[in-house]
C-alpha positions as CSV (number, residue, x, y, z in Angstrom):
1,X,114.8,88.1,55.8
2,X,110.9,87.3,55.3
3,X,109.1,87.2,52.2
4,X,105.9,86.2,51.5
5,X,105.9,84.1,48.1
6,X,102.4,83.5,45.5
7,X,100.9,81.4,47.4
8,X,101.0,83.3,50.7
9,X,103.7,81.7,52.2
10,X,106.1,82.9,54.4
11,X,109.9,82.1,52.8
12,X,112.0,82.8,56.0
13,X,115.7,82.7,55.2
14,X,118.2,83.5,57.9
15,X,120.0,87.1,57.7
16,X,123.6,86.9,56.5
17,X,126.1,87.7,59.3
18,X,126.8,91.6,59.9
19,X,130.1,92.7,58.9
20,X,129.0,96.4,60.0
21,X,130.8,97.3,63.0
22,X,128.0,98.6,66.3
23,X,127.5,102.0,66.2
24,X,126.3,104.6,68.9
25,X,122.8,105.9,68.4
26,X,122.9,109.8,68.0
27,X,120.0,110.5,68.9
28,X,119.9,109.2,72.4
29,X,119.9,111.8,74.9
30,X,122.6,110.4,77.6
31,X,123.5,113.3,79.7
32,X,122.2,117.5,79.5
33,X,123.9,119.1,76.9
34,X,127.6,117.8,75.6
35,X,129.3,118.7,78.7
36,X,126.3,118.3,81.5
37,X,125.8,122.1,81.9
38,X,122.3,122.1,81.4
39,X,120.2,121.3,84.0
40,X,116.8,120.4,84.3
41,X,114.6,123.4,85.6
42,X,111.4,121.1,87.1
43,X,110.6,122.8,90.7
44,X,110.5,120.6,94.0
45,X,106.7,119.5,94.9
46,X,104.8,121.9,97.4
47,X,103.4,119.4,99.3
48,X,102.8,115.2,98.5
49,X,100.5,113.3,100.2
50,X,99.1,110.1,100.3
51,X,95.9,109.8,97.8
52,X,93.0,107.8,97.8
53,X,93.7,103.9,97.6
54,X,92.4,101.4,95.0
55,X,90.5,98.3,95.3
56,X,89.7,96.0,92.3
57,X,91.0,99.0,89.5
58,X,93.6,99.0,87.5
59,X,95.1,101.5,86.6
60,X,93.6,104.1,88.9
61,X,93.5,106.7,86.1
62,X,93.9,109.3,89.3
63,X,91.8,112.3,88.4
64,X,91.6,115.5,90.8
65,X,91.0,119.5,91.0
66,X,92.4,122.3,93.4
67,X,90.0,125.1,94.5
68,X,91.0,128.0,96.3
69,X,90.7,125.7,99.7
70,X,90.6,122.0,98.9
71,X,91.9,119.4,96.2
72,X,89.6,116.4,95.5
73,X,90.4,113.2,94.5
74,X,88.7,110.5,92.6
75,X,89.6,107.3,91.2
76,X,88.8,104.3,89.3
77,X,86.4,102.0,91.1
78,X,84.3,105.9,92.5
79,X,86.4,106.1,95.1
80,X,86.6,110.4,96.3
81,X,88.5,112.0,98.5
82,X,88.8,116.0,99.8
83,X,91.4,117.1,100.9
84,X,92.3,120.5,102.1
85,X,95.9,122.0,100.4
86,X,98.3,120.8,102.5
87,X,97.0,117.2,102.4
88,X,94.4,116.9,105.5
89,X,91.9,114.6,104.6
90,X,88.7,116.2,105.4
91,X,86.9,113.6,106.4
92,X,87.1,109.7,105.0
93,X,87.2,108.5,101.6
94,X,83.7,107.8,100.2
95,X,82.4,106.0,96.7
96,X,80.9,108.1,94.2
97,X,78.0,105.9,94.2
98,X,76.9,107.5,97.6
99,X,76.0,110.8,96.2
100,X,73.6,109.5,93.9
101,X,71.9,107.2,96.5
102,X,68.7,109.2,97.1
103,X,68.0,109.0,93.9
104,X,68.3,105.0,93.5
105,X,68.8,103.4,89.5
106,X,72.0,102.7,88.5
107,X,74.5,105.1,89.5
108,X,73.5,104.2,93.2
109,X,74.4,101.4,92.7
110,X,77.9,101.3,90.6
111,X,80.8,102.8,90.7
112,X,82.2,101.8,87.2
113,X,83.8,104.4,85.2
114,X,86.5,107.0,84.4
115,X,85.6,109.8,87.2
116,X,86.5,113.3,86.3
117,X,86.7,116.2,88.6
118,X,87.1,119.9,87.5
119,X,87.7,123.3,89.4
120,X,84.6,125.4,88.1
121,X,84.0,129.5,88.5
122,X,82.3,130.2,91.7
123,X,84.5,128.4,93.7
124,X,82.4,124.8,92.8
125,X,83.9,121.4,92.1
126,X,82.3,119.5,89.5
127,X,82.4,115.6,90.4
């Protein structure tokens, strides 16, 4: 046990042995239900693919957005991706940098960041 005593010191004394016998912890989920008749209810993927890869970034912090034809990708260090929905790249990976290249300053020239990528009305994705 650990007290701290007037002075701000720290009076460690050692615990007295335990005399209380180990006991199961009931809230620990071990199986699905008391006899394993529930089952989890998660449906199989549609399609996986391999996503855009990382260089210099961790964690990825993998953002993306599905339109009616394509999914895109982004992650940490402006790396993008579009793919269409069944995992066809269409066309290569590019830094997020690139788009904003005609218009030189900063953000033509870094790809720091958190990217974020949302599915807007119209059928427009919103890098």
């Amino acid at each position: 046990m650990s007290t701290i005593d007037i002075l701000n010191r720290d009076t460690t004394e050692a615990a007295p042995p335990s005399t209380a016998a180990a006991q199961k912890d009931g809230a620990l989920q071990s199986s699905f239900g008391p006899d394993g008749r529930f089952k989890l209810n998660i449906p199989s993927p549609i399609v996986v693919f391999e996503g855009v890869g990382v260089t210099n970034s961790a964690p990825p912090d993998t953002e993306g957005a599905v339109g009616p034809n394509d999914y895109v990708q982004i992650v940490n260090g402006g790396g993008v991706r579009i793919f269409d929905k069944t995992g066809v790249p269409r066309g290569p990976a590019f830094k997020l940098s690139t788009l904003f290249a005609p218009l030189g300053g900063v953000a033509a020239s870094n790809d720091n960041g958190d990217g974020l990528v949302l599915y807007a009305d119209a059928d427009k994705i919103v890098i």
